[in-house]
C-alpha positions in Angstrom: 25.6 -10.1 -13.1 22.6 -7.8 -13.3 21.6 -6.3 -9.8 17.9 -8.1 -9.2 16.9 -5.9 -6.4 15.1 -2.5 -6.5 16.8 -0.6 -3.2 14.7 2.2 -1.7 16.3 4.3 1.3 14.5 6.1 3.6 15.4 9.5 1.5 14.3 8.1 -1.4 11.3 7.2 0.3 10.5 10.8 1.0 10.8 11.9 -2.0 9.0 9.0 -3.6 6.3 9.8 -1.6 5.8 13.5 -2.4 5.8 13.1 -5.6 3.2 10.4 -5.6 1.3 12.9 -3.5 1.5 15.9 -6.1 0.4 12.8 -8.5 -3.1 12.7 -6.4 -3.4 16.5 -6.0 -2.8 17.3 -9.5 -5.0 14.6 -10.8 -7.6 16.1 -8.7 -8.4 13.7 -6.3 -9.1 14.4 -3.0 -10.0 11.6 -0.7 -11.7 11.5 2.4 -9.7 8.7 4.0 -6.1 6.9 3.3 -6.7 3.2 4.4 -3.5 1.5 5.0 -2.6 -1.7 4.4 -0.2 -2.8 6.9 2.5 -3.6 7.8 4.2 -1.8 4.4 1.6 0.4 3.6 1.6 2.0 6.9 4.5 4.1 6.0 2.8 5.4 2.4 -0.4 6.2 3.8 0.9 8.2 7.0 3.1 10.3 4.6 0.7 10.6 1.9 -2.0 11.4 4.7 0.1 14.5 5.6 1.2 15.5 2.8 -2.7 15.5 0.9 -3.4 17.3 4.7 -6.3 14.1 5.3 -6.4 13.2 9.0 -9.0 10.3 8.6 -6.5 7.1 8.5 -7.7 3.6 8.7 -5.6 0.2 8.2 -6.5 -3.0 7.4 -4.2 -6.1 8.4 -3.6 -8.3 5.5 -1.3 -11.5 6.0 0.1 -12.8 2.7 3.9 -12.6 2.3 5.8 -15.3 4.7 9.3 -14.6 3.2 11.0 -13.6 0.4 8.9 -15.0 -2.7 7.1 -16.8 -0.4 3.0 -16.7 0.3 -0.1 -17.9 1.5 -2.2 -19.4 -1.0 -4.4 -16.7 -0.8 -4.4 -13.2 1.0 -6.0 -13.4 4.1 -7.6 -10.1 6.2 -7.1 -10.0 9.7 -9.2 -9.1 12.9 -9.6 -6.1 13.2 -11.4 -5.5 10.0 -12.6 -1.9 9.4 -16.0 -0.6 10.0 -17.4 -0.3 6.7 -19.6 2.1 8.1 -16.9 3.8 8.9 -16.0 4.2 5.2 -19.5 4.4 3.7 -19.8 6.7 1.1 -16.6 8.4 1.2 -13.7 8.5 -1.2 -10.7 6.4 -0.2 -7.6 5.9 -1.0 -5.4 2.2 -0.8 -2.4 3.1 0.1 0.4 0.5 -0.1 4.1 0.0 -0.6 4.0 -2.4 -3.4 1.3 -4.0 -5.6 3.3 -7.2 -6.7 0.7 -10.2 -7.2 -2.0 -7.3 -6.2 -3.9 -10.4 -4.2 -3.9 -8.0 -1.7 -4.8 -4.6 -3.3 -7.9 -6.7 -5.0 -8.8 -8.3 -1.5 -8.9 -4.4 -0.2 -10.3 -3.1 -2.9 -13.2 -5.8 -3.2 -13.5 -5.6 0.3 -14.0 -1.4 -0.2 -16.2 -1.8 -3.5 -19.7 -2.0 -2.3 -19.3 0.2 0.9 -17.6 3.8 -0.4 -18.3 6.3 -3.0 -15.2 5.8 -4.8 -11.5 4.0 -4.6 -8.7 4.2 -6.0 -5.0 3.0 -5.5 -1.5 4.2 -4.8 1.8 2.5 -4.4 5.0 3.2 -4.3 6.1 0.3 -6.7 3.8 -1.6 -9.1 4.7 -4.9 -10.9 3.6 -6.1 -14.0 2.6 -9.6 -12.6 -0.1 -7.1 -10.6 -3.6 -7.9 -11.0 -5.0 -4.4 -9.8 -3.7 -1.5 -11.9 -3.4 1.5 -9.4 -4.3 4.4 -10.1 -1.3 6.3 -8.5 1.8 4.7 -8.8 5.9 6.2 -8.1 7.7 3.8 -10.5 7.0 0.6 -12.0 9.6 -2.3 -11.5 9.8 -6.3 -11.9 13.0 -6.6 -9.4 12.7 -7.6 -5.7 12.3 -4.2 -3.5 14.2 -3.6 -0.6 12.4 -1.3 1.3 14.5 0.7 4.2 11.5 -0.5 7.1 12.2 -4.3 5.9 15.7 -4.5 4.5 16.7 -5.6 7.6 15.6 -8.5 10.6 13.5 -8.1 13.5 15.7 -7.1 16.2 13.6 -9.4 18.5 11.8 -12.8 16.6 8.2 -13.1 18.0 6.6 -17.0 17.4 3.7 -17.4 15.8 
């Protein structure tokens, strides 16, 4: 039986995320800020905000995934949103853990498109089911990803 899951560590992790960071500094992009897309993205962007040495980080909630395989119909951005204003004419970066549908990287991205100067994309994973193409990605996969922040459950269940 073939192994249908894609199993990142937190080593791993670190050293996917350099090397997706020497990805954007060789391609000679330097963005002003790294918005996150949480909760996943969180991770990428705070590592890839050090390691590209850019302190402006803003997130964006975006509630999609309700399981394994399981989603809303459609992506949905959550209270907070950023300031655009915040963002205007600057260079951004997307920074998420996986572009799988990429409902939600479009939804960012679309969201982005008529405020900054430019944005691009980066992931750690990329399907080939995605609808965005990013422009930075670690390594492309079709399996299930476990990553090391969601491998496991909650160690306290919240309702809602």
């Amino acid at each position: 039986m073939t192994e249908t899951r894609e199993n990142l560590s937190y080593e791993r992790f670190g050293v996917a995320v350099r090397e997706l960071a020497q990805t954007i500094a060789d391609d000679g992009y330097e963005p002003d800020v790294v918005l996150s897309i949480a909760r996943g993205g969180v991770f990428v962007a705070g590592a890839l905000a050090y390691a590209l040495d850019i302190k402006d980080i803003h997130l964006v909630n975006v509630e999609f995934y309700t399981g394994v395989g399981t989603t809303l119909a459609t992506p949905v951005m959550l209270a907070p949103l950023p300031d655009v204003v915040d963002l205007a004419r600057k260079k951004v970066l997307i920074a998420d853990d996986v572009a799988d549908s990429g409902k939600t990287l479009k939804l960012v991205r679309d969201f982005c498109a008529d405020h900054v100067a430019e944005v691009r994309g980066a992931v750690i994973y990329e399907k080939s089911q995605s609808l965005v193409t990013c422009e930075y990605v670690w390594r492309r996969t079709d399996r299930w990803i476990n990553f090391p922040w969601s491998v496991q459950p909650p160690v306290v269940r919240r309702g809602g």
